[in-house]
C-alpha positions as CSV (number, residue, x, y, z in Angstrom):
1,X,101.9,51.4,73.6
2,X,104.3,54.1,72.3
3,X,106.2,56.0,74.8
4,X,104.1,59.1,73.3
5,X,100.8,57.3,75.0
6,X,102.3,56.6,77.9
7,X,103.7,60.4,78.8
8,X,99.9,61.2,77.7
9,X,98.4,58.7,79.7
10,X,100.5,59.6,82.8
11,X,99.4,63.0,82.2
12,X,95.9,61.9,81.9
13,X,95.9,59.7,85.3
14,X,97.4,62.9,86.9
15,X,94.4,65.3,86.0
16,X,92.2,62.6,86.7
17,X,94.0,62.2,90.9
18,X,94.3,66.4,90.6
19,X,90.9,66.6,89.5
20,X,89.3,63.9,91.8
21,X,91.3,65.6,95.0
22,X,89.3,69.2,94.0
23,X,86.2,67.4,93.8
24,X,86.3,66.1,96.8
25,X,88.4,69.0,99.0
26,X,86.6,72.1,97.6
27,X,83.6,74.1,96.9
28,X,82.2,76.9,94.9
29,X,84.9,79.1,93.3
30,X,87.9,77.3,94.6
31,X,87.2,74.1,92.8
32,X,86.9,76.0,89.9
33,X,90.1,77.7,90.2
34,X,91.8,74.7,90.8
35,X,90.4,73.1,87.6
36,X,91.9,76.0,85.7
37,X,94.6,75.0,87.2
38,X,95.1,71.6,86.5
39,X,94.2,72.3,82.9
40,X,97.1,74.5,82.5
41,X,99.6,72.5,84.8
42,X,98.5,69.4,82.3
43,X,99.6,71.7,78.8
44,X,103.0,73.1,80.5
45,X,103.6,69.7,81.2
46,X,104.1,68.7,77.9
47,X,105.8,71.8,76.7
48,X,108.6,71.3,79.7
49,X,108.8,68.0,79.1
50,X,109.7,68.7,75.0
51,X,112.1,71.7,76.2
52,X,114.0,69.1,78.9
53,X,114.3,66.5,76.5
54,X,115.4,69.4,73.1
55,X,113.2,67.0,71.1
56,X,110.7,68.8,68.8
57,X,108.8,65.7,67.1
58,X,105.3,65.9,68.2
59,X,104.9,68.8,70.5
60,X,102.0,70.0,69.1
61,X,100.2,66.5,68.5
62,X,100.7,65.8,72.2
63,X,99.3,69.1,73.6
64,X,96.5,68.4,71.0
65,X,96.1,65.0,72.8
66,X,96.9,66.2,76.3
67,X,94.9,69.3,76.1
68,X,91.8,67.2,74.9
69,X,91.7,65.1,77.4
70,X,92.5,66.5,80.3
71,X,89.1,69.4,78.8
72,X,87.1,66.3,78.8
73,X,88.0,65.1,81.9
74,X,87.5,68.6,84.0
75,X,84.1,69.0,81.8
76,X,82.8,66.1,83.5
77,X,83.7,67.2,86.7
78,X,82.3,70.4,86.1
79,X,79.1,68.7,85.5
80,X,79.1,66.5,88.3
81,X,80.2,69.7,90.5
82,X,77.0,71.9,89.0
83,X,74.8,68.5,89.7
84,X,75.8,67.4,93.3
């Protein structure tokens, strides 16, 4: 594994903890703030990350990654939150 997947991953198994911790804390509105949230928190991640480290290479095709991801994972708890 690249160190690439690895930032993403660690990124990943953040939103999924962030994510997980809304779920089960709040309700209505709140939870859906929060999701907003973590989906931004999980982009400027990446971008501060790129600025600490001055390193351009892949920016963009990390946010894609991150960005993806992290949508997928909050859609799914979206739907679990509009089921339950």
């Amino acid at each position: 594994m690249s160190k690439q997947w690895l930032q993403i991953s660690l990124i990943w198994a953040g939103v999924l903890v962030a994510a997980l911790l809304s779920f089960m804390w709040l309700d209505g509105e709140a939870r859906y703030a929060a999701f907003g949230a973590i989906a931004a928190s999980s982009i400027a991640v990446v971008s501060l990350e790129h600025l600490i480290s001055s390193k351009s290479k892949d920016t963009v095709r990390q946010q894609v990654y991150v960005s993806a991801g992290t949508l997928t994972l909050l859609g799914l708890f979206t739907l679990l939150s509009l089921i339950s």
